[in-house]
VOGU-3710 file (C-alpha; in Angstrom, 3 decimals, decimal comma):
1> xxxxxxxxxx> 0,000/0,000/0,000  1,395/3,473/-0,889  2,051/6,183/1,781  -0,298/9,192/2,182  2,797/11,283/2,369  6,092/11,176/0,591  7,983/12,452/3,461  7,353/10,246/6,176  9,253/10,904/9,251  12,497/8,943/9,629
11> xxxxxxxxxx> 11,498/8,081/13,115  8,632/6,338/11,633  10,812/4,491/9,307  13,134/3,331/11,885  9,860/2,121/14,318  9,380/-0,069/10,969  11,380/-2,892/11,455  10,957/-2,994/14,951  7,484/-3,354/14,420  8,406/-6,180/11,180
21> xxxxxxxxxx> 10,778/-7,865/14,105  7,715/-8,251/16,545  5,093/-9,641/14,019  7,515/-12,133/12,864  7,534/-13,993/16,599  3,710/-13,440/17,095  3,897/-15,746/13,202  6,040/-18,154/14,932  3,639/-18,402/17,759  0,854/-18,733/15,521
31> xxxxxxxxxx> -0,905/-15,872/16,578  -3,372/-14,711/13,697  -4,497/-10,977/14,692  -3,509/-8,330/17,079  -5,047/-5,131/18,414  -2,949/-2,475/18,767  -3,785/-2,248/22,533  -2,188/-5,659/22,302  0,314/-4,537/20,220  1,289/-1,924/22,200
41> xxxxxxxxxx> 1,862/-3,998/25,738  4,086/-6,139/23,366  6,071/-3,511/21,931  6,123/-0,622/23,942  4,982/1,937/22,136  1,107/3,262/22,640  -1,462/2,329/20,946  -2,243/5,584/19,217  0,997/5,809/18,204  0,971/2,479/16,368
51> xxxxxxxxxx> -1,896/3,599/14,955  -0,295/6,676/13,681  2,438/5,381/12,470  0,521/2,903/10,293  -2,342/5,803/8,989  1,446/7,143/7,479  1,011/4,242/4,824  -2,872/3,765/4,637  -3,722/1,849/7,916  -4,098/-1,547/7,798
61> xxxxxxxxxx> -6,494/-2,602/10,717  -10,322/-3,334/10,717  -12,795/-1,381/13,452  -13,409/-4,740/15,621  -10,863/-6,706/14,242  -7,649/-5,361/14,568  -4,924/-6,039/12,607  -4,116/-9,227/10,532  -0,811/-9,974/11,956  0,563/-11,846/8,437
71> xxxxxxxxxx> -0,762/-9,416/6,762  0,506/-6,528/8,383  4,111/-8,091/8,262  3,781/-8,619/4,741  3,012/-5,038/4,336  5,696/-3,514/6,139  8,057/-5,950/4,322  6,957/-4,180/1,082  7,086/-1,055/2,636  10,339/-1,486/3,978
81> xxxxxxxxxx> 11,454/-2,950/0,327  11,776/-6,410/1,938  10,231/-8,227/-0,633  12,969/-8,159/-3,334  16,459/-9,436/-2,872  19,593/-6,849/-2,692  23,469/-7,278/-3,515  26,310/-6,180/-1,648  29,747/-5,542/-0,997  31,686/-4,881/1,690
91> xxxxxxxxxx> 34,867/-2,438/1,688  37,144/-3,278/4,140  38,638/-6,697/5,672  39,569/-5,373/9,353  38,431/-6,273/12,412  35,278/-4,179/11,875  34,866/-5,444/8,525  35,219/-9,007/9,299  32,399/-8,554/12,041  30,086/-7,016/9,400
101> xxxxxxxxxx> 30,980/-10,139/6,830  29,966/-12,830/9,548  26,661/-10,558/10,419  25,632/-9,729/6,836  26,545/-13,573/5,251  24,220/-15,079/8,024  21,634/-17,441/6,539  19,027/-15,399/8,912  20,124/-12,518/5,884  17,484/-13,446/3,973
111> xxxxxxxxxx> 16,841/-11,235/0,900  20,351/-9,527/1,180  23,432/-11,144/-0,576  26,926/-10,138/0,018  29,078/-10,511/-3,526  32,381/-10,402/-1,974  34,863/-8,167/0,136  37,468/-4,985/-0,931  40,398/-4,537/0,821  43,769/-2,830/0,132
121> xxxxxxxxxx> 45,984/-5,159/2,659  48,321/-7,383/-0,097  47,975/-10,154/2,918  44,358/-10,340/2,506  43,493/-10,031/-1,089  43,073/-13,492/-2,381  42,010/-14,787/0,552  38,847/-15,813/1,574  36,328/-13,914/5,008  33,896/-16,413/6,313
131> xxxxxxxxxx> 33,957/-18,150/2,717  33,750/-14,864/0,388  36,500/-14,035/-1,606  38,612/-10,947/-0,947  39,144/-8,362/-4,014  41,536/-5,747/-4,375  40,483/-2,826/-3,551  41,462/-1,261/-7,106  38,845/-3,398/-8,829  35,741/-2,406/-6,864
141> xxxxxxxxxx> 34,444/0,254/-8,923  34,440/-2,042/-12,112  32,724/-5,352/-9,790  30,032/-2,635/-8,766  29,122/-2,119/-11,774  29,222/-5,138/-13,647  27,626/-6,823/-11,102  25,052/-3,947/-10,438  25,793/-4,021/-6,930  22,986/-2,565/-4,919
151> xxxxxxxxxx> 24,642/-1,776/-1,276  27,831/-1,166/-0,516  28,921/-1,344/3,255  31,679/0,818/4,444  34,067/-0,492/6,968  37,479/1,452/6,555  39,111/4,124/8,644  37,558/7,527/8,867  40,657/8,941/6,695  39,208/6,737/3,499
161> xxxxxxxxxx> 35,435/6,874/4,324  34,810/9,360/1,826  37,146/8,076/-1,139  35,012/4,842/-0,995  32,196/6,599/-0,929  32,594/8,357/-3,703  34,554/5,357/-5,752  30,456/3,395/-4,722  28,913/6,710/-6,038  30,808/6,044/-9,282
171> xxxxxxxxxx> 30,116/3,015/-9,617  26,219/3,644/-9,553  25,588/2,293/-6,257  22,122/2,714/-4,404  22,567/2,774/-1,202  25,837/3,389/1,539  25,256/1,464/4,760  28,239/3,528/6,700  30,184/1,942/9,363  33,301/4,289/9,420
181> xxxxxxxxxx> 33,472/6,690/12,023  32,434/9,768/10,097  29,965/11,609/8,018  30,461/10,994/4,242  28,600/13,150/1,687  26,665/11,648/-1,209  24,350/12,334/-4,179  20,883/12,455/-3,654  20,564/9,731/-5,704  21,772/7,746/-3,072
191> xxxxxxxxxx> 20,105/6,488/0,115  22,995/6,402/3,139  22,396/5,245/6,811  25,682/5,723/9,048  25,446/3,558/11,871  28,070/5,252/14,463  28,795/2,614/17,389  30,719/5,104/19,790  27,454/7,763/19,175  25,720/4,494/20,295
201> xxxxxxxxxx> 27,697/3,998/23,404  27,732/7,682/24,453  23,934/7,173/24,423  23,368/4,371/26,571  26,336/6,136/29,051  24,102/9,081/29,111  20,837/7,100/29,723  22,596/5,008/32,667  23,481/8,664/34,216  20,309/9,933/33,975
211> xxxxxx> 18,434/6,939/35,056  20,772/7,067/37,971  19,730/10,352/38,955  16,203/9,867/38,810  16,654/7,328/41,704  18,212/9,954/43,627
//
């Protein structure tokens, strides 16, 4: 189902797969429909704002029924362009990058397939990460676009964040998941999520302080 509104708030989008994550083990449970006063115990958010978030993309629950809980994962799959299958590479054989390999190339990864892995290290190209071959970092621009990669996940130092970035732009890449620890600057054309794990962990420390304080 199409959303009312083009820009949908990106705090909507991110409740997305947290609601996706949810229906999935009420599936696996066997449970058929959900209210979203049910949904809401379950998930944490309220039940108005469930239902607000969902009215963003047409609402999909039924006065005295609630909501069909296959169907409503199969429609945030869509929305969440979950129902196609994506390519990727990763750029970078580190520690970080090696992490990212054995998380992305998990069998649970349905619907997202990692090509192979770009590094500059001589000791590493040729050799294999959790069974993908490693490619020299020189060829990536030309694999990306023979292969029409759709993702490319950045997992080098902050000092090359932005030549890969823009080597991935080149190429014709679609979307930059961004692991390095900086901001990189891309077309429009191109969708980029920058997941920062020390931003992360400056959260949660200031979340622990201020619960702490509250107990006070």
């Amino acid at each position: 189902m199409a959303a009312k509104n083009e820009k949908i708030s990106k705090v909507v989008i991110k409740r997305l797969p947290r609601y996706r994550r949810y229906l999935m083990e009420l599936k696996k449970k066997g449970v058929e429909k959900i209210s979203s006063k049910e949904f809401s115990a379950l998930i944490g958010y309220t039940a108005s704002q469930i239902r607000q978030d969902l009215n963003c993309f047409g609402g999909f629950g039924q006065q005295g029924y609630g909501y069909s809980v296959d169907g409503l994962y199969e429609e945030i799959s869509a929305i969440l362009g979950l129902d196609r299958h994506y390519t990727m590479v990763i750029v970078g054989a580190g520690s970080l990058g090696q992490a990212i390999t054995k998380y992305t190339h998990a069998p649970s990864k349905k619907g997202f397939v990692v090509r192979g892995v770009f590094e500059v290290n001589p000791e590493l190209i040729g050799t294999t990460l959790d069974g993908l071959p490693v490619y020299d970092f020189e060829e990536l621009a030309a694999f990306v676009e023979k292969e029409q990669i759709d993702i490319g996940i950045i997992c080098v130092n902050q000092d090359n964040a932005q030549e890969v970035a823009d080597m991935l732009c080149f190429a014709g890449i679609k979307g930059i998941w961004n692991f390095a620890p900086t901001d990189i600057e891309v077309p429009k054309s191109v969708a980029l999520e920058n997941v920062s794990l020390t931003d992360s962990l400056h959260a949660l420390a200031y979340h622990m302080n201020n619960v702490n304080k509250h107990k006070k």
